[in-house]
VEXFIRO-468105 format. One record per residue (C-alpha): x, y, z; residue in one letter. Coordinates in steps of 0.02 Angstrom, whole numbers, plus 50000, padded with zeros to 5 digits. Layout:
BEGIN
XYZA
...
***
This chain:
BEGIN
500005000050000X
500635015149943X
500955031950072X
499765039949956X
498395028349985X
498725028650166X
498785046050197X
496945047450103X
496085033250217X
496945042550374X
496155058450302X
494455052550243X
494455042750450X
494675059950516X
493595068550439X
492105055450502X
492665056050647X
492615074450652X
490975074350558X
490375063450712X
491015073450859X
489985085850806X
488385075450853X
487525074851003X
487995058651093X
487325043650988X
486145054850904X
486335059750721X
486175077150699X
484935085450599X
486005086350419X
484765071750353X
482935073550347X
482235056750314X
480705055350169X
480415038350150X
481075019750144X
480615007050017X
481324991450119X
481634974450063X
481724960750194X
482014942950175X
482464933050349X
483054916250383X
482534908150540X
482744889450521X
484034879250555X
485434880950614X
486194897050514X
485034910850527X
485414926550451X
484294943650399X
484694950050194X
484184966350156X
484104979950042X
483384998350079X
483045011649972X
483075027950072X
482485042650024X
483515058650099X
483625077050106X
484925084450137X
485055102650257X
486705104150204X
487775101250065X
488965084650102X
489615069150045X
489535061850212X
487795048950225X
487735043450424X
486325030250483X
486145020350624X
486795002150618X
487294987950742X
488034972550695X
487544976850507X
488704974450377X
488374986050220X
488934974750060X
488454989449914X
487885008049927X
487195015449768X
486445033249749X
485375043849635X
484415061149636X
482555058349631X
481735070549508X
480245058749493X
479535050449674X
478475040549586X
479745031049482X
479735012349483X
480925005749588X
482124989149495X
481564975749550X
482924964949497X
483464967149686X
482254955049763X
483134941049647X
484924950649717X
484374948349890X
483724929949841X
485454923949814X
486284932049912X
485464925650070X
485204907649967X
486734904549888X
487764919249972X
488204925349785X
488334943149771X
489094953749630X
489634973749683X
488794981949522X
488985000549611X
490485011149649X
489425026149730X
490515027649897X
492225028149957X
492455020150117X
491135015450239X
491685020450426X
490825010550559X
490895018550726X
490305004850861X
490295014251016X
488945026250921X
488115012850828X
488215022550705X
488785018250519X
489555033150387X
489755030850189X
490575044650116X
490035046149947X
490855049749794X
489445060149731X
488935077249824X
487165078749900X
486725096649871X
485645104850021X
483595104249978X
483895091149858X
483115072949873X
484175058649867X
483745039049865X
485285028849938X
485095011449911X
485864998750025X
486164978650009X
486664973250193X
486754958050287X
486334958550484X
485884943950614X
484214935250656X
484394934650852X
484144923050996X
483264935651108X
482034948051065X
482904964251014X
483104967850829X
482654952550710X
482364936450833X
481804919650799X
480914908550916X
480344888250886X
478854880950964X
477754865150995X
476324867250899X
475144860851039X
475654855251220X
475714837651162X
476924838751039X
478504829051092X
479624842150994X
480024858150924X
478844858450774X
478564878450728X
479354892650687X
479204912150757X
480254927650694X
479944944850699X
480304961550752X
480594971350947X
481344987950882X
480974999551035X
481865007351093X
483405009750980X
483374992050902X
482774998050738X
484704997450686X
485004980850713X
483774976350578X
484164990050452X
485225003050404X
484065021350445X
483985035050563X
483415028150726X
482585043650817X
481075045450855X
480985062250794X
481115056250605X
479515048650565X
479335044350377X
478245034150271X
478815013650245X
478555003250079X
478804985650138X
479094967850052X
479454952750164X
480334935150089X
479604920450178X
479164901550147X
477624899050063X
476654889650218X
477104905150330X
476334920150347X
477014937550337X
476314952950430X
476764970750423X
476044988250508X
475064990350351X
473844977350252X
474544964350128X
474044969849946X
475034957449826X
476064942249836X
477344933949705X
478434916849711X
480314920849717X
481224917849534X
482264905849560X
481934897749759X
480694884249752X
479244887549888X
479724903849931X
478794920149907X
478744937649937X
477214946950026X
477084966749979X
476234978850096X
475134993850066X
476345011450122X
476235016550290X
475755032950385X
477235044250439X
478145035550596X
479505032550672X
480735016850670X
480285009150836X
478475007150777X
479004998550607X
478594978650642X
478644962950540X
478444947150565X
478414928450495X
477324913850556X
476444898550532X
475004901250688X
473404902150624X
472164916350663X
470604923250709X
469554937650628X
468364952050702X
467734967850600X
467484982950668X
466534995350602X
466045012350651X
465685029850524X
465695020550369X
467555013750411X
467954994650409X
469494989750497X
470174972150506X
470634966650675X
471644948350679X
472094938450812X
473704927650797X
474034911850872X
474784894450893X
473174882050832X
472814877551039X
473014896651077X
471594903350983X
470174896551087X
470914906551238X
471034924651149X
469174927151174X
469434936051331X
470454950251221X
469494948751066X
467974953751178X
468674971851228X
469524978151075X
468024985150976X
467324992951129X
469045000451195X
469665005451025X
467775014650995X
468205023751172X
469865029151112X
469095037150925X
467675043951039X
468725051451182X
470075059351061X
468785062050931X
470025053050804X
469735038750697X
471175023750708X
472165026250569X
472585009250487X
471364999950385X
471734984050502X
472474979150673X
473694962850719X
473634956250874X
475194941850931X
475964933951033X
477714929351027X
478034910651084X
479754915551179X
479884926651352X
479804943151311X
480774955351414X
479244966851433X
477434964451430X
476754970051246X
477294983451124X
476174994351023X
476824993050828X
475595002850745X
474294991550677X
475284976450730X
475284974450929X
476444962150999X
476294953351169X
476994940251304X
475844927251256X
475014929451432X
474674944951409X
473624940251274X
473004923251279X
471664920551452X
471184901251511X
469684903351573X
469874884651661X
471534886951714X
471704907251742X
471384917351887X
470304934151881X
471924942951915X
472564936951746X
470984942051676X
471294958451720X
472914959451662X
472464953851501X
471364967551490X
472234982351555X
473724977451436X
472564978851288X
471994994551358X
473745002151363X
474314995651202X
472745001951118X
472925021351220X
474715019251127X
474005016450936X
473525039550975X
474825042551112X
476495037351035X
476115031050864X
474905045750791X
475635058450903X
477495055350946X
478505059851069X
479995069450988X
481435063051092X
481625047951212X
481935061451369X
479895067551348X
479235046451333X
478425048951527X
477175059751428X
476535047051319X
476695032051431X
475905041751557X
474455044351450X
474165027551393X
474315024051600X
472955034451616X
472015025051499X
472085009251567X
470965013851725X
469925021851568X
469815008551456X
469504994851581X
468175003051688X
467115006751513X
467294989251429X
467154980451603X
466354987351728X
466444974251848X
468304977651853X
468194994651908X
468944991152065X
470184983352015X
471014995851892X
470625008052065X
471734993352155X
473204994052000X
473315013751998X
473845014452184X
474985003052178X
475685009852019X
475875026452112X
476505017452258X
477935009652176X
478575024252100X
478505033352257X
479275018952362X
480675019652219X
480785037852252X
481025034952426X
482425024752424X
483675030152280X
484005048852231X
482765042952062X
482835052551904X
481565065151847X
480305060351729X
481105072851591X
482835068751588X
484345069751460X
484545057151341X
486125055051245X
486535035351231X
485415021551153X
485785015251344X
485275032051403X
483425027151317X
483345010051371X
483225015751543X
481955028351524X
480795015651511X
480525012751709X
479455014851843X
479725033451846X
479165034951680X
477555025051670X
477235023851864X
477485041951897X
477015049051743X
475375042251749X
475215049251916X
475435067151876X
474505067651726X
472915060651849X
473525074351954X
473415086251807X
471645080051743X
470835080351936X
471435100551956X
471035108151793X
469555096751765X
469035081551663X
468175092951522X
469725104751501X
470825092151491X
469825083451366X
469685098751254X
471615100051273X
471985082151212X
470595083451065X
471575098851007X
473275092051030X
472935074050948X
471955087350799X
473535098250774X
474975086350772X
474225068250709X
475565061950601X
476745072850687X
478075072350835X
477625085851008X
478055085951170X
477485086751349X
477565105851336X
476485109451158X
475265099251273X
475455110051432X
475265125251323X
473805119551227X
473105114451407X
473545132851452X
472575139151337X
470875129251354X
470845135051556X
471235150651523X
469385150551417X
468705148651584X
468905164851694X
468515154551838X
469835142151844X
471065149651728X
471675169051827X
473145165651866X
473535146851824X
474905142551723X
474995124551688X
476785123951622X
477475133251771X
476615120251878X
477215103251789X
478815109951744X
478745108451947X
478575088951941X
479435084351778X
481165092751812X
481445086851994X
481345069852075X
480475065352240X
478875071252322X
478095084452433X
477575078152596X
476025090452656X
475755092652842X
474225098452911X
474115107153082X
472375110353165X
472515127153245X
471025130553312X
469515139453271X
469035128453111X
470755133853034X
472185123052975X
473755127152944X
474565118252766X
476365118152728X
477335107652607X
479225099052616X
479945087752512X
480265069552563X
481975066252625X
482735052152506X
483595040652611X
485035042552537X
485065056852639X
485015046252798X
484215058752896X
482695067352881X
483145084252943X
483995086652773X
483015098752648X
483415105552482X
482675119852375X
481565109452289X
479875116152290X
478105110052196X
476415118652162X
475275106552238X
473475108152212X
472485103452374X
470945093452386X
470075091752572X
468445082652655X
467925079652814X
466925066552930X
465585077452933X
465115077952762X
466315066552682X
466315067052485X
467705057252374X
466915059852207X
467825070252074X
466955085652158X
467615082952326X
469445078652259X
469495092552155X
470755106852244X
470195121152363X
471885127952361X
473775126752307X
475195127052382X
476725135652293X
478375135952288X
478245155552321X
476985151452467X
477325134852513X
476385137352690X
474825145352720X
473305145852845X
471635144752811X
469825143152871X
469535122152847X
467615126552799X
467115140252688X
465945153752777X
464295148352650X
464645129052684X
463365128852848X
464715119252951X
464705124853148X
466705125053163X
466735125553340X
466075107653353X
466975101753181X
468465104553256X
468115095953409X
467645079553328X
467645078853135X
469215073353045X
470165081352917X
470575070052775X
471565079552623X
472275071052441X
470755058752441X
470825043852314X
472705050252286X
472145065852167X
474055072452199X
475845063852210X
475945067452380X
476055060252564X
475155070352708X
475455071152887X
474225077653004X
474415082353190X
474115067253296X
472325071653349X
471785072753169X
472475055053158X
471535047953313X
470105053253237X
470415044853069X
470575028853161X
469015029253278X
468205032453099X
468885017853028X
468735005053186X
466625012553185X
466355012153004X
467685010052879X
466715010352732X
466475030152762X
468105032152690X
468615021252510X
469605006352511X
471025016752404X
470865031252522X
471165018652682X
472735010252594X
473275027252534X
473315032952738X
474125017752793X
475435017552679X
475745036752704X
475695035152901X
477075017552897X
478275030352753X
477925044952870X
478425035853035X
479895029252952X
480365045652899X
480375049853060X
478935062153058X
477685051453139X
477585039853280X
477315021753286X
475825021753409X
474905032553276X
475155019353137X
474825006153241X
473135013653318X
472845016853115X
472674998353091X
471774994653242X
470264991453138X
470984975153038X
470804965153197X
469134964253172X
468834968752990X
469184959652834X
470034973252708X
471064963052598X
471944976652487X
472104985952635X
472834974252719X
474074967652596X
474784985952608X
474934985252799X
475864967052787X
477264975652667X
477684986752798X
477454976952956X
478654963152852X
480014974652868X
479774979453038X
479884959653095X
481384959353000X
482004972953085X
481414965453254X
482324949853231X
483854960653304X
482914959353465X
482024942953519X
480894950453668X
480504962753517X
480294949953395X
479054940753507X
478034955853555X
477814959953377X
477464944153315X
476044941653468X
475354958453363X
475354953053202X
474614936853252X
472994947353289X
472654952353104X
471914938053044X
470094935152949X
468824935653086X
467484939952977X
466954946052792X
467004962552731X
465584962952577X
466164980652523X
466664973252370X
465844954152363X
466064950852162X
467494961052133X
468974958652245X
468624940052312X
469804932852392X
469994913452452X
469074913852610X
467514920852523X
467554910552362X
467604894052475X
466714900052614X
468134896852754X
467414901852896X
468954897153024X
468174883453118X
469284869053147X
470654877653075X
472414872653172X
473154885953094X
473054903352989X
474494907352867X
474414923452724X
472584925752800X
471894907252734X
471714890752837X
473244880252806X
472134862152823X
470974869152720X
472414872852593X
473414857752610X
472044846552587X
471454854652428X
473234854752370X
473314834252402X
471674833452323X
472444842752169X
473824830552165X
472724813152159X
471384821452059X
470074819752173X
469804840652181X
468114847052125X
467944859152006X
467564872052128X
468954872052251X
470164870452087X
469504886752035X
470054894252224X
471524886552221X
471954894752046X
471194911452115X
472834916152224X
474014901052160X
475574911552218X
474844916452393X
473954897052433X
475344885952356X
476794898752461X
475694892352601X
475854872552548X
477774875952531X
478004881152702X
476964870352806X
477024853352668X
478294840052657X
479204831352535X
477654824052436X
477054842452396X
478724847952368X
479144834252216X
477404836852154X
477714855752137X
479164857652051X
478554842651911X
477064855651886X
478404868251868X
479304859351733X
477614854651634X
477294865251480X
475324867251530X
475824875651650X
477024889451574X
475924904751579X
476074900051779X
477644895251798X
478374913151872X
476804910752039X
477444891652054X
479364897552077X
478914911152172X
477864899252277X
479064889152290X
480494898652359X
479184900852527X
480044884952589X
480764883752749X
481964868252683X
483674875952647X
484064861652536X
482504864952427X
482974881452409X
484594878452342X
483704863252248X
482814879552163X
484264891352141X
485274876052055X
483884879251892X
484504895351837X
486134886051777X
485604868651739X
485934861451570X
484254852751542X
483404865651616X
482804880251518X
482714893751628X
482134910751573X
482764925351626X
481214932051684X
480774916051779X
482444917951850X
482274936851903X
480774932651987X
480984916752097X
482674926252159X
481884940552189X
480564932052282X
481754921252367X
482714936652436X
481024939252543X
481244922752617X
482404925952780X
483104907552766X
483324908852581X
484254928952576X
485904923152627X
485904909452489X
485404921752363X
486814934352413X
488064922652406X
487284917352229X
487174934652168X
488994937552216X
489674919152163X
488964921851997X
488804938651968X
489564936151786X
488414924251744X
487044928851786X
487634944951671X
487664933751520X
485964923951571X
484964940651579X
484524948951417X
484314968751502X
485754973851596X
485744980251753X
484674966751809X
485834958051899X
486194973352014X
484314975652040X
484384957452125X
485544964152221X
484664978552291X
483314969252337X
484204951652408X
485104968952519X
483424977952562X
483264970552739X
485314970152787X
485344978952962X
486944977553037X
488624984953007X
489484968652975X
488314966452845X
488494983652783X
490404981052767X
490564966552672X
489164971652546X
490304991052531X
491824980952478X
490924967952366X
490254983652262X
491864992552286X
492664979452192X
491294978752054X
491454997452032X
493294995451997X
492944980751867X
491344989251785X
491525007551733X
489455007551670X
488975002051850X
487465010551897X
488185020652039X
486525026352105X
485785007952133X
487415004452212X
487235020752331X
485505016452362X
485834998752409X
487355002952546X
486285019752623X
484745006952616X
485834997152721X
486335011852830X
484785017852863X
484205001352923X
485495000853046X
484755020153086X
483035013553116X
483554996753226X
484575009753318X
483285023653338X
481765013153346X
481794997353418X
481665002153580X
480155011653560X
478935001253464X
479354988953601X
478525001353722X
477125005053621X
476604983553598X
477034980753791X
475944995253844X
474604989553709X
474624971653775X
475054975053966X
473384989053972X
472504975853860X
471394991553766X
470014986253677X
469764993453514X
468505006853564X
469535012653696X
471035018653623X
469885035353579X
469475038653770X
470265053653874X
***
């Protein structure tokens, strides 16, 4: 090679390189505007040498004049680049590339016949891949670059995967093929060369090669099919053009399931709506077939938008996804048990989830795919829309299930705020620069939290004003990208129609208070006297911070909803806010009842309770002063029902965070729950156990401790029913009418006989129909209960029913069941699957039996030492990184001494040293987790102690408690 030659590749190197530092992180830069691609796709994903051909036809624009082309690619290898000017769009493409693509993936022939670039640069850390053309690309010009590229068909599902199947349960082997497409977030360019933003939506021509006895689906409708020229059995399957969107939403897929059809029609409009499946799947996708038209006619109505596709896909994918569904416009993927439902074998839980994943997937087909976010940093906004719309969408197409989606949107909120709590958590808006960067956007914070504000947002300017806001912002940018903000200003200007509501409101003043900082406000309010209360707001002290005297500057306008126990009202009326706090007047003092509202406040404020952010209208926790509290609880321990079941778990759950915070003390909380002694509130109930499970473990420090609290717990028990909610919340003890008597003992609130012998029945066969059907109704919670108190007998039995392919969409509640032993040997019996060679183990199966495990107090030191002996490993067996961390942090949540908290500081010391993309705030949350454990057994031990001796030792009946 001559120093000629060498001295021109150096140059041309350097100059892509500094072409690229230009660029914003992985992003591309805005010197390409994408117009359309015209993509050719033939994948191979048999045997034992899989592989993806391609050939795309791009058509660019140029905003600048260069001979520098840059897409996205990973793992793509570019094989010819040819280029042209388009003076004519509508010029018919050559299709001698289809038989060019035909042997090249057949035969792997492949003759170069262009010369249009110089060098092609890859740069991997980017993902990015440059051709520097020979030809100049004049700004305002359109281009079409045409690309012939080979990439891989994959083993997991980002990019192109492949997955084979049994065709039915009884098959004895792998007899089916799956493949298709997962290109969110930046996966897009792993299938094909293109510009992999969302902000560069475009239209998509699509042609798909496939064997003849499959069938290939696209985002748009099939309009023509041809055999290939010269590969027997083989054909190609062309698509009608799609819509403008982006590359994550482009999908396609090859299959031989079979499928079922529905029409929907509405305004003169047909649209096609097919259900995918393996032959023995298709009787169980009734349950989702059922809600689409009415959910889909909610979502035209609501938006005042008509879907935009001429048909709709449903399928599943017959592998473990890494995430529930994804919303490919027109073509909706799922984890198959997210869309399948056995109505023998499934538990009304599943139902529901079946449904509410429809619902957000079909919330996504307007939010996301007609409107689109513009950048991964503003995604909260549309996945906390479509959050929204689950509660929505399930409440209108099944009403019985209203409570339920009430049930799902606490705990959504709940999580994100417990995850708020713990770890100094991102903001929902946040910078994006990596495709790593948008991977992790897509967490808790985003959908759990930003569906929370946006309720927020709805409840305080009103369900009609928001409406109006989203029918104008789904009318002005359909087919476009926006953002959270051209929302907030559109929102802006629909209140400030309304003279009322609208003086002196500013909408994006009062999100940009929620969206740009992380945490909460905690709201206290102070009775102080005279009907007045006093309101003030601070924001919750992370625990990273250790102690809870810390503040910072953040600051949030917080609109404030209040009742009362004299004329208590929840609706939307009574949650919408009196007042706000600011962060210019984050305290003020006001009269509790307005002057026309006919209250006495003399006698209100002797002996009516104050209840404020009913039915969790806001993001935030309140504390009251401890006579507002007592009064709460004599109202719940007379007649709980006054208040809603959210509203009860929403105070119980604030007064446990509050008293751990150190604002609140324990004999409040524990008068708070008084009531459950004698009252059967299930969710409510389930929300006190999570907290009063890490006090015991926090107890076990101190055995007189330990036994006290233990002696307390023992009290909460199912005395009697609750029929608040008899047909929509059931739990085991009403479906089977346990009434207690002759029970030996209670475990997880159900009779352990009772369980055990319909467990033993299940096992012989001799179990009738209807005590099946209970058993299935909480499998996790009744067969944790047969793998504590059963023997060996239940034990085999269990994990055979755990290997058995009937029972796959259950396997994840067996495991987790299962790792409620009490048998150390069994447990590491279960931790020996995740590496076994006949074995399968997925991932997810795997995160959640060690997970679960890591509750277990016999089982957490096994799964430390696990986590740490195979901490590599376990990196290679999980498909998302960062998993393996988040195993740690929870196997570490209930560490409490400072030997503990030593060893685990230089175990991620060391992994910090090896592993520069360590999540450092996980790894700071876990050790000031640890720390503030220590804090609590330290601070606290001593006096919950007092308060359970002086509750026992006084022996106060429930009524009493409220006396002088």
């Amino acid at each position: 090679m001559t120093n000629s030659i060498l001295k021109m590749r150096l140059l041309i190197q350097l100059f892509v390189l500094l072409f690229s530092s230009v660029n914003n992180g992985h992003r591309l830069g805005s010197s390409m505007k994408p117009i359309h691609y015209d993509l050719l796709l033939l994948p191979i994903i048999s045997g034992g040498s899989p592989r993806l051909c391609g050939h795309v036809l791009v058509d660019l624009e140029p905003t600048m004049t260069t001979n520098v082309v840059t897409f996205h690619g990973v793992e793509i290898s570019i094989l010819d680049v040819s280029i042209e000017q388009v003076l004519d769009t509508e010029k018919k493409i050559n299709s001698d590339r289809s038989v060019q693509l035909e042997d090249l993936c057949f035969s792997g022939l492949f003759e170069i016949v262009n010369e249009a670039h110089t060098v092609i640069h890859e740069d991997v850390e980017r993902q990015q891949i440059s051709v520097i053309l020979k030809q100049t690309l004049i700004k305002g010009h359109r281009y079409r670059v045409g690309l012939f590229y080979v990439a891989k068909v994959r083993d997991d599902n980002r990019g192109f995967f492949r997955a084979n199947y049994k065709n039915d349960n009884t098959s004895c082997c792998h007899e089916g093929w799956f493949g298709g497409t997962q290109m969110e977030a930046t996966n897009a360019r792993r299938v094909l060369p293109c510009l992999d933003e969302p902000g560069f939506k475009t239209t998509f021509d699509v042609t798909i090669g496939h064997n003849r006895v499959m069938s290939a689906l696209s985002n748009m409708p099939e309009i023509a099919t041809r055999p290939m020229k010269n590969t027997r059995e083989w054909m190609w399957t062309i698509f009608s053009r799609s819509p403008p969107m982006p590359t994550y939403l482009l999908a396609m897929f090859v299959t031989d399931y079979d499928k079922v059809e529905r029409i929907y029609k509405v305004c003169k409009r047909t649209i096609r709506m097919r259900f995918w499946g393996r032959r023995d799947q298709l009787r169980h996708l009734e349950q989702s077939m059922a809600v689409v038209p009415d959910m889909l006619n909610y979502m035209e109505t609501y938006v005042r938008q008509p879907f935009s596709l001429p048909k709709i896909d449903f399928i599943s994918a017959p592998l473990e996804l890494d995430f529930e569904a994804m919303e490919n416009w027109g073509l909706v993927l799922f984890r198959e048990n997210r869309l399948n439902f056995n109505e023998e074998t499934g538990s009304e839980d599943e139902r529901f989830q079946v449904v509410q994943t429809m619902a957000h997937e079909l919330a996504h087909q307007f939010f996301g795919n007609l409107v689109t976010s513009d950048w991964w940093s503003d995604i909260w906004f549309n996945e906390g829309f479509c959050g929204v719309f689950e509660n929505d969408l399930v409440q209108h197409a099944l009403p019985n299930l209203v409570f339920r989606a009430e049930m799902s949107k606490f705990s959504s909120i709940r999580t994100a705020m417990k995850i708020e709590e713990h770890v100094h958590a991102a903001s929902v808006i946040r910078a994006v620069e990596t495709a790593d960067d948008a991977e992790k956007m897509f967490d808790s914070i985003t959908y759990s939290k930003g569906s929370g504000l946006l309720l927020m947002l709805r409840n305080s300017v009103g369900p009609q004003n928001f409406r109006n806001a989203v029918v104008t912002y789904m009318e002005r940018y359909q087919f476009q990208n926006a953002n959270s903000q051209r929302f907030m200003d559109i929102l802006d200007e629909e209140i400030h129609k309304n003279r009322d509501i609208g003086r002196g409101m500013n909408v994006t003043k009062i999100m940009h208070s929620w969206t740009s900082q992380q945490s909460y406000p905690i709201v206290r309010c102070i009775r102080t006297g005279n009907g007045r209360v006093r309101l003030s707001q601070t924001p919750h002290p992370v625990r990273n911070n250790i102690t809870s005297d810390e503040t910072t500057n953040q600051l949030w306008w917080i609109p404030i909803s209040m009742t009362d126990g004299n004329q208590p009202d929840f609706t939307q009326q009574g949650t919408y806010p009196r007042v706000w706090l600011t962060p210019e007047r984050p305290s003020l003092e006001i009269p509790y009842f307005p002057t026309d509202s006919g209250h006495d406040s003399t006698n209100d404020e002797d002996d009516n309770w104050i209840l404020i952010n009913g039915e969790f209208s806001g993001y935030v926790r309140v504390l009251y002063d401890d006579y507002n509290w007592r009064l709460i609880s004599r109202q719940l321990v007379v007649n709980h029902t006054v208040i809603p079941q959210v509203t009860r778990a929403q105070l119980i759950d604030d007064a446990f965070t509050l008293a751990l915070g150190e604002y609140l003390e324990y004999k409040v909380v524990l008068e708070l729950i008084e009531y459950l002694t004698s009252v059967s509130d299930e969710f409510v109930r389930a929300t006190t156990q999570f907290h009063l499970k890490w006090m015991r473990e926090r107890a076990k420090q101190n055995e007189s401790l330990l036994t006290l609290f233990e002696e307390y717990t023992g009290r909460l028990k199912f005395e009697r029913m609750d029929d608040e909610h008899p047909n929509e919340y059931n739990n085991l003890v009403r479906t089977d009418g346990f009434e207690g008597e002759g029970c030996s003992s209670w475990s997880d609130g159900v009779c352990v006989d009772q369980i055990l012998g319909m467990f033993r029945a299940e096992m012989d066969g001799t179990i009738t129909a209807a005590n099946k059907k209970a058993m299935i109704e909480h499998l996790e919670r009744n067969w944790c209960v047969v793998m504590r108190h059963g023997g060996n007998d239940e034990w085999k039995w269990a994990w055979r029913m755990s290997m058995n392919d009937m029972m796959a969409s259950q396997r994840a509640k067996i495991l987790s069941a299962m790792t409620c032993s009490q048998d150390r040997n069994r447990l590491k019996q279960l931790l020996s699957r995740v590496f076994h060679p006949t074995i399968e183990q997925s991932p997810r199966d795997t995160f959640t039996m060690i997970e679960k495990m890591a509750d277990n107090s016999i089982g957490r030191p096994m799964v430390l030492n696990f986590i740490k002996t195979n901490w590599d490993r376990l990196g290679r067996h999980f498909r998302r990184s960062g998993d393996t961390l988040k195993l740690l942090a929870s196997a570490s949540k209930f560490l409490s001494t400072n030997e503990e908290l030593d060893e685990m500081s230089q175990f991620l010391n060391d992994l910090e040293k090896k592993d520069t993309k360590l999540d450092r705030s996980i790894t700071a949350g876990i050790l000031n987790g640890i720390r503030a454990n220590i804090r609590w057994t330290e601070k606290h031990s001593d006096k919950v102690y007092s308060v359970l001796e002086a509750r026992r030792t006084e022996g106060r009946t429930k009524a009493s408690i409220f006396k002088a």
